[in-house]
C-alpha positions as CSV (number, residue, x, y, z in Angstrom):
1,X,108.8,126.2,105.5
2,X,108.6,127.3,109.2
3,X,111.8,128.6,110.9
4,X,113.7,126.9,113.9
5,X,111.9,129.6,116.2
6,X,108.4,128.7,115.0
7,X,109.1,124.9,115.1
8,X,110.4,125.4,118.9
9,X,106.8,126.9,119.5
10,X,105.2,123.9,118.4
11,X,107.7,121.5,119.9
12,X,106.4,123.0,123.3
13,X,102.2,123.2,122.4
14,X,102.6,119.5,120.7
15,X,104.6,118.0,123.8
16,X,100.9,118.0,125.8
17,X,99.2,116.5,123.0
18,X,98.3,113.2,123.5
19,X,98.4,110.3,120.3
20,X,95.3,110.7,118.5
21,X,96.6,108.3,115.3
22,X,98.8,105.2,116.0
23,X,101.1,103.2,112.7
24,X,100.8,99.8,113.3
25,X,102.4,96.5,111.7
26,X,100.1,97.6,108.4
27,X,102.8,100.6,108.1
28,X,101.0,103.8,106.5
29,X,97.9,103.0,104.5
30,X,95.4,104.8,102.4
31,X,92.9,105.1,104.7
32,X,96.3,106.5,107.9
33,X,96.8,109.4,105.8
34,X,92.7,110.6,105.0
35,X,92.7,110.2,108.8
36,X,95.3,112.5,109.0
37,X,94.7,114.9,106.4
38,X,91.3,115.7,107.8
39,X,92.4,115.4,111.8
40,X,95.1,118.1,110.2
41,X,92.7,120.4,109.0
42,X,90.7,120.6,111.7
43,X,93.4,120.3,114.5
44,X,96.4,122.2,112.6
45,X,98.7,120.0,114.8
46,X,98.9,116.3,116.1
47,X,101.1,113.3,117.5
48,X,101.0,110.2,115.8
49,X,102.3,106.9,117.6
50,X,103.8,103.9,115.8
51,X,103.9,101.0,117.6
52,X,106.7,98.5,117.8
53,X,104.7,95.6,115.7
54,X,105.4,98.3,113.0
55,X,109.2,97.9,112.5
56,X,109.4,101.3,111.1
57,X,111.5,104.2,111.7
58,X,109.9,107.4,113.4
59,X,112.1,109.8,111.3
60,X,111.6,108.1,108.0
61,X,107.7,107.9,108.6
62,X,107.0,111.1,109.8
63,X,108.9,112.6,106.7
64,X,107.0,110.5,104.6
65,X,103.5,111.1,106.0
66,X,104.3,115.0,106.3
67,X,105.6,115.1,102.7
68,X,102.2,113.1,101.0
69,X,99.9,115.7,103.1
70,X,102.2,118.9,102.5
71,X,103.1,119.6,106.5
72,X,105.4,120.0,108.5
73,X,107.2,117.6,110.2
74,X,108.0,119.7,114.2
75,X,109.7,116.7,115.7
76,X,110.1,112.7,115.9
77,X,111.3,111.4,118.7
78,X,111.1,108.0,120.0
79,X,108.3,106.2,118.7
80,X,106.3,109.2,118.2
81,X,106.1,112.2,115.8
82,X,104.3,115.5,115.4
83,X,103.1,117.4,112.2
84,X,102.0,120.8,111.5
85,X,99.9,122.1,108.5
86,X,98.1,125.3,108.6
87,X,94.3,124.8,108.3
88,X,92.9,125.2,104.8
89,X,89.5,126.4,106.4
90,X,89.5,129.2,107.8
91,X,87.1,128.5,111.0
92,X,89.9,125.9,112.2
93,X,92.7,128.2,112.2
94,X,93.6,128.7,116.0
95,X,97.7,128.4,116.1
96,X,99.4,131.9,115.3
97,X,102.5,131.2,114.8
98,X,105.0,133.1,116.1
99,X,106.8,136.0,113.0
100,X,110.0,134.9,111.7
């Protein structure tokens, strides 16, 4: 679990980021959450875009997809969402979270 102070710092670092995944009207597949699960451990943090043709809700997803690949959900908003996971490798580890 990351506290409210920690999830504020990647609210700010994840508002630049720009979708690198998007859900579409196939909702979350197999093949979505590899893709995410190795952009994760490489990247620590990403946005994620469902589009409309998806007819799913951000909030609902986002838990979902952050749940199957053990992160953190930081923040759903919109039609967008953002998940955290520290990197498993420890060459890709490049966000320092700020101490509780």
């Amino acid at each position: 679990m990351i506290t409210s102070k920690q999830r504020a710092f990647l609210r700010k670092m994840g508002h630049t980021l720009e979708p690198i995944f998007q859900i579409g009207k196939e909702g979350v597949t197999d093949e979505l959450i590899k893709g995410i699960d190795g952009a994760l451990t490489k990247r620590e943090i990403l946005k994620v875009h469902i589009l409309e043709t998806a007819l799913l809700d951000t909030r609902e997803t986002c838990d979902f997809v952050a749940e199957k690949l053990g992160a953190e959900p930081v923040q759903a908003i919109g039609n967008k969402f953002i998940l955290y996971r520290k990197s498993s490798e420890e060459k890709y580890r490049k966000i320092e979270l700020p101490k509780r």
